[in-house]
C-alpha positions, 0 to 999 in steps of 0.5 A, spaced: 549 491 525 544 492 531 537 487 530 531 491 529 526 491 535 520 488 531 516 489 537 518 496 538 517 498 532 509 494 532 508 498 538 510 505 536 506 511 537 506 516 531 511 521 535 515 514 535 514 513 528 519 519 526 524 514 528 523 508 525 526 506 517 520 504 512 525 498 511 525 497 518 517 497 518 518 492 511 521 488 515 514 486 519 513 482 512 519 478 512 518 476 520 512 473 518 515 470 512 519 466 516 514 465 521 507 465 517 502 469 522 494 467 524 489 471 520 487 472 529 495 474 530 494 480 524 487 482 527 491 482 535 496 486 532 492 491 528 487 492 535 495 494 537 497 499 532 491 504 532 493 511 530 490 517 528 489 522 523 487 528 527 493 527 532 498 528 525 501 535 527 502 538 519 505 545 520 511 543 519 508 540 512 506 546 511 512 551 511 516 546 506 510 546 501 511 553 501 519 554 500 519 549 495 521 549 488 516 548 483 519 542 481 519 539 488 510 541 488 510 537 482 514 531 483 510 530 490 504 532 487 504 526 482 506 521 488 501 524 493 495 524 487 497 516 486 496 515 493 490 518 495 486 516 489 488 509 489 487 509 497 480 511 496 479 506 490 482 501 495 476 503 501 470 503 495 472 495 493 474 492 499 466 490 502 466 484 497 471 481 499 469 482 506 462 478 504 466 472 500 471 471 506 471 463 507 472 463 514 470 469 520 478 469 522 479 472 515 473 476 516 474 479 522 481 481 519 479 484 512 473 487 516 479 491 520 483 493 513 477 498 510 478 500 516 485 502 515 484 504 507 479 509 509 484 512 515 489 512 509 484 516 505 483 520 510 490 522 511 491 524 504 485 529 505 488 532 511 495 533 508 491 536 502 487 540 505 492 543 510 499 543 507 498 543 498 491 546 500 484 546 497 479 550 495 474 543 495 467 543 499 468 536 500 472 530 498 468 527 493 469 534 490 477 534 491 478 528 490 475 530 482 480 536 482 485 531 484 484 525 479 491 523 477 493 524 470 495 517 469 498 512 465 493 506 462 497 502 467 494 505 473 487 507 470 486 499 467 488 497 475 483 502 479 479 503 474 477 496 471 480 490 473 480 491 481 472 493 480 470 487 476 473 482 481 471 486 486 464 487 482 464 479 481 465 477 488 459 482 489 455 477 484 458 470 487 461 471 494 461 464 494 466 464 488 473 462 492 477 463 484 475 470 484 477 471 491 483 468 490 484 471 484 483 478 487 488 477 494 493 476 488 491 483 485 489 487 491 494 484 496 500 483 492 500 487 486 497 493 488 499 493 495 506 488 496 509 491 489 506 497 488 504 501 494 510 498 499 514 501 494 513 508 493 513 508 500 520 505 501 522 510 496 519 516 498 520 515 505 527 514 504 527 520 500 525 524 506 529 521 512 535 523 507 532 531 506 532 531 514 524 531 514 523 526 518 520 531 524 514 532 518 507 531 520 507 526 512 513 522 515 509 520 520 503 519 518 506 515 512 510 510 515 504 509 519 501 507 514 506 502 511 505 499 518 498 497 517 500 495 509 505 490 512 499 487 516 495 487 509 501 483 505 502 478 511 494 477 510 494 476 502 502 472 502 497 468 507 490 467 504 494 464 498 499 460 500 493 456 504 490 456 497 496 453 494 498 448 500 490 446 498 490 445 490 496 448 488 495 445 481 488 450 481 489 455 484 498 457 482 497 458 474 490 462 477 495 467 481 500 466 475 496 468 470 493 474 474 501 476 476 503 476 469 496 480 466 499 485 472 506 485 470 505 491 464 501 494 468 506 495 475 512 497 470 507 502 468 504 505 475 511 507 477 513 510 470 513 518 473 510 523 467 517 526 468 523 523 471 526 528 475 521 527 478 525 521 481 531 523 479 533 530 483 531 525 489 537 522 488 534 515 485 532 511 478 526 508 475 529 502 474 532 502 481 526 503 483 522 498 478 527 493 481 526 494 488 518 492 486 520 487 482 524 483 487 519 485 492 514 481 489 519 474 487 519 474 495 512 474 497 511 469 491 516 464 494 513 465 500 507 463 497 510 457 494 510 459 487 514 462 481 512 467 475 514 461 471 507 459 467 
C-alpha cells in the first residue's frame, strides 16, 4: 500500500480535494498522535489551509438533487440539517473558550477555529440555498425552516450542555475546569467522535456513488480538514492537562465522556434506517467506527473510559 502524502494532502486546494479520501484526511489526527503538534504548528497550518465558500461550483449538486429519489432527499436532508445546525451552534459557542484561553498560543488558535465554524455554517447555506433550495430571506430564517427534528440526544448536546459550559465560561474564564470540561464535550464528543464520523461516512458513500467531482464533496472534505486541526487541538489541550494533574483533571474528562456516552449513541441514531442502509452501511458499523474513534484520541490523551 502506497504512503499517504500527508503533506499533500495539507496543501490541497478545493479542485484537489475531489482526490483525496476522508480516511486519508483522518489521518492528519493519527500523524499528530504520534507526533503531538504545537497550538503555533496548528495555527501555521490553518494559515496554509484556507479555502472558500464562494469558489464551490454546486451545479453539478444541483442536477443529482433533482434526479434523486424521494428517499435519497430524505436521507441527505437528515445528515445535512445535522450539520448545518450543529455548525451554526458550534460558531454561536466558541467566544467563551476564546476568552478563558490559558495561554496566547491557545488563543491565537481557537480564535482561527470560529473562523472556521462560521466557513462551515456558511457552506451549509450555500448548498441550501442552490441545490435543495429555499424560500428563506436569510439565515436565521432558514436556519428556522431547517431545525432538525432530532433526538434528545442531539438537542441535550447543542441545545443544553454545550451552551451552559460555554455560558460558565462566559461567567468565570478563569475557570480552568469548565474549560477542561468543554474541550472534552466540544472537541472530542462533538467533533473527534461525532461530526468526524458522519463525515468519514458520508464521503465514503459518495466517493463509492461516483460524486467525487460535486461541489458537496469538495467543500466537505475541506471541511473535515479543518476538524482534523480542531481534534489535534482538543487531544492536545487535555493531554498537557492530565500530564499536569491527572488525578484532577482525567475523572473530570471521564465523567463528561461517560454523561456523553447515550447522548453520541443517540445523535447518530437516523429517524429511518434506510437512511444508512440503502447506502451500503449499518448503524452499528457506524456506531463502532465512532466508538473506536473516540478510544484513540482518549489513549492519546493518556486516559480510559474506566471511572
Amino acid at each position: 500500500m502506497m504512503a499517504v502524502d500527508l503533506d499533500r494532502i495539507g496543501r490541497a486546494s478545493l479542485k484537489e480535494l475531489g482526490d483525496i479520501r476522508i480516511d486519508d484526511v483522518l489521518s492528519f489526527i493519527d500523524r499528530g498522535i504520534e507526533n503531538m503538534p504545537s497550538y503555533m504548528d496548528l495555527y501555521r497550518r490553518w494559515e496554509a489551509q484556507q479555502w472558500s465558500v464562494g469558489d464551490i461550483d454546486f451545479s453539478l449538486d444541483r442536477q443529482d438533487w433533482l434526479e434523486a429519489t424521494d428517499l435519497e432527499r430524505k436521507a441527505t436532508l437528515w445528515s445535512h440539517r445535522l450539520f448545518f445546525n450543529g455548525e451554526e451552534r458550534v460558531t454561536s459557542t466558541l467566544a467563551p473558550f476564546v476568552w478563558a484561553a490559558p495561554s496566547p498560543e491557545i488563543e491565537v488558535f481557537l480564535s482561527t477555529q470560529m473562523v472556521d465554524e462560521a466557513r462551515h455554517t456558511v457552506f451549509f447555506e450555500k448548498w441550501w440555498r442552490e441545490v435543495a433550495g429555499t424560500d428563506s430571506r436569510d439565515m436565521t430564517e432558514l436556519l428556522k425552516e431547517i431545525r432538525p427534528e432530532a433526538n434528545e440526544g442531539y438537542n441535550i448536546l447543542f441545545y443544553d450542555r454545550l451552551p451552559a459550559t460555554a455560558q460558565r465560561l462566559a461567567s468565570n474564564p478563569r475557570d480552568f475546569d469548565a474549560f477542561v470540561e468543554g474541550v472534552t464535550l466540544y472537541h472530542i464528543v462533538i467533533e473527534a467522535t461525532i461530526a468526524l464520523t458522519g463525515q468519514r461516512f458520508e464521503l465514503e458513500s459518495m466517493r463509492e456513488q461516483g460524486l467525487t467531482e460535486r461541489g458537496f464533496y469538495r467543500g466537505f472534505t475541506a471541511v473535515a480538514r479543518d476538524e482534523s486541526r480542531h481534534v489535534n487541538f482538543g487531544i492536545k489541550v487535555l493531554q498537557d492537562a492530565v500530564r499536569e494533574n491527572a488525578d484532577r483533571y482525567a475523572p473530570l474528562i471521564q465523567k463528561t465522556l461517560v454523561e456523553c456516552l447515550p447522548l453520541i449513541t443517540g445523535t447518530l441514531d437516523p429517524p429511518d434506517p434506510r437512511y444508512i442502509t440503502e447506502f451500503g452501511h449499518t448503524e452499528s458499523e457506524i456506531v463502532q467506527f465512532a466508538f473506536d474513534s473516540l478510544n484513540k484520541r482518549l489513549r492519546a490523551i493518556g486516559i480510559n473510559l474506566a471511572a
